[in-house]
N, C-alpha and C positions, 0 to 999 in steps of 0.2 A: 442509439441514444448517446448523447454526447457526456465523455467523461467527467469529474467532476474538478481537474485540472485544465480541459479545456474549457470548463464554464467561468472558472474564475478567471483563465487568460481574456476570455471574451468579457466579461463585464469589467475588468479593468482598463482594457484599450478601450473600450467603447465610450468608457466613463472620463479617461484622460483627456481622449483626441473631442470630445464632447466638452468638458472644462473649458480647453485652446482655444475652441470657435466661441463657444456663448457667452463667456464672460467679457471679451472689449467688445462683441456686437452687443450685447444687453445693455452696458454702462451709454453705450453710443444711442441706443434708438430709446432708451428709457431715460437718458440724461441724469443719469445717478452717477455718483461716484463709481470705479471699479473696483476700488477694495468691497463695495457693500454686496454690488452684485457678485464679488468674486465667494464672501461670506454665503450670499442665496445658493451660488452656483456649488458652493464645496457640499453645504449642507442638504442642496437637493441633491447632487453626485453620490453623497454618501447611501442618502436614504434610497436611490433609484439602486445602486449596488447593490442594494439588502433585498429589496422587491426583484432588482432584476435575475436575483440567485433563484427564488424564491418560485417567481410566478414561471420562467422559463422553464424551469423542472415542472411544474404543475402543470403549465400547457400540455408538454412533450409527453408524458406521463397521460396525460387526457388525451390527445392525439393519437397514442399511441394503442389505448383499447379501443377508442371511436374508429380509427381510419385503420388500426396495423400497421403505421408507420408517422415519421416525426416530418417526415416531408413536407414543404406547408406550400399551396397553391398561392399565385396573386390573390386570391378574393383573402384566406388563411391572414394570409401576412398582414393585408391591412388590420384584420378583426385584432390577430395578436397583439398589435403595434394601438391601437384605438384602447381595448381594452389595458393593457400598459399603462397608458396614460393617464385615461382615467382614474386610475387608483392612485395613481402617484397625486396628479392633482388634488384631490381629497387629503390626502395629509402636506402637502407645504402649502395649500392657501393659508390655515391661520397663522404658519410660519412667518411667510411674507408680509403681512398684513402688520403684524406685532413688530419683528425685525425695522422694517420701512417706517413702522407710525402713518401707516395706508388705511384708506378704507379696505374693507373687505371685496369692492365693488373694484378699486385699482388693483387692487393683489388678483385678484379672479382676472382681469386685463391681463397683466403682467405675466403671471403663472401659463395663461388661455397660452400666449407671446412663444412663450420656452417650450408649453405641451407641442404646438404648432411646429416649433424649430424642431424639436427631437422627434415628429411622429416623422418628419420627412428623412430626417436625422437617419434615425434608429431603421427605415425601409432599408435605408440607399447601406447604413453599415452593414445591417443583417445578411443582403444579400450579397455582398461584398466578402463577408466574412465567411461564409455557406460554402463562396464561390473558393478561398484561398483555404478553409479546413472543412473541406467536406465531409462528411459522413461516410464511414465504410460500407453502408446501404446503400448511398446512393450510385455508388462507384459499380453496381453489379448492375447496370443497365437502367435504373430510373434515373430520370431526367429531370432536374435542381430547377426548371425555369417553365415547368407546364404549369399554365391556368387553370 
């Protein structure tokens, strides 16, 4: 299981280099200003930081009695990264909607817009990051990239 020094190194690079990309693609494909999206983009960063301390431990913790190990297969990773999501989406829709002066029906757009960017987002870092701090379990012979 992963320390609690590298959970925080991981949810802060994740959440930075995540900040960089989404905030001038949002302003650009939603045609809002960027300070407003950069305002969405700080305030879901923060909140997905808090979730992503949160629910990452709780996975790896439940993986951990279910399977005996933190390992997570392609089928794993999407469910982790879907479920993710949708919890995050459920607290900044009203966010968005209040913030913007949106319907609830554009904010659900919007939010749908960024779940979408981060689920493909959050695969391509997770497995990236796996790949450059692996796990000292995986290092005795299991293999980081089985289905």
């Amino acid at each position: 299981m992963r320390s609690v020094r590298d959970r925080i190194r991981h949810a802060i690079s994740f959440e930075i280099i995540g900040l960089l990309l989404v905030t001038p693609l949002g302003a650009l494909v939603f045609n809002k200003p960027i300070e407003d999206i950069g305002v969405i983009a700080v305030v879901g960063a923060t909140l997905a930081t808090l979730w992503n301390y949160v629910y990452n431990l709780s996975f790896d913790m439940l993986m951990t009695r279910w399977r005996g190990t933190t390992e997570k297969t392609i089928p794993i990773r999407v469910l982790h990264t879907v479920l993710f999501e949708a919890g995050l989406l459920v607290v900044l829709l009203p966010f968005i909607a209040t913030y913007l002066g949106i319907t609830l029906w554009a904010a659900f757009v919007m939010d749908a817009a960024f779940a979408l960017f981060y689920m493909v987002y959050a695969f391509v870092f997770n497995w990236g990051y796996d790949r450059v701090f692996p796990l000292p379990e995986w290092s005795q012979g299991e293999n980081i990239t089985q289905s």
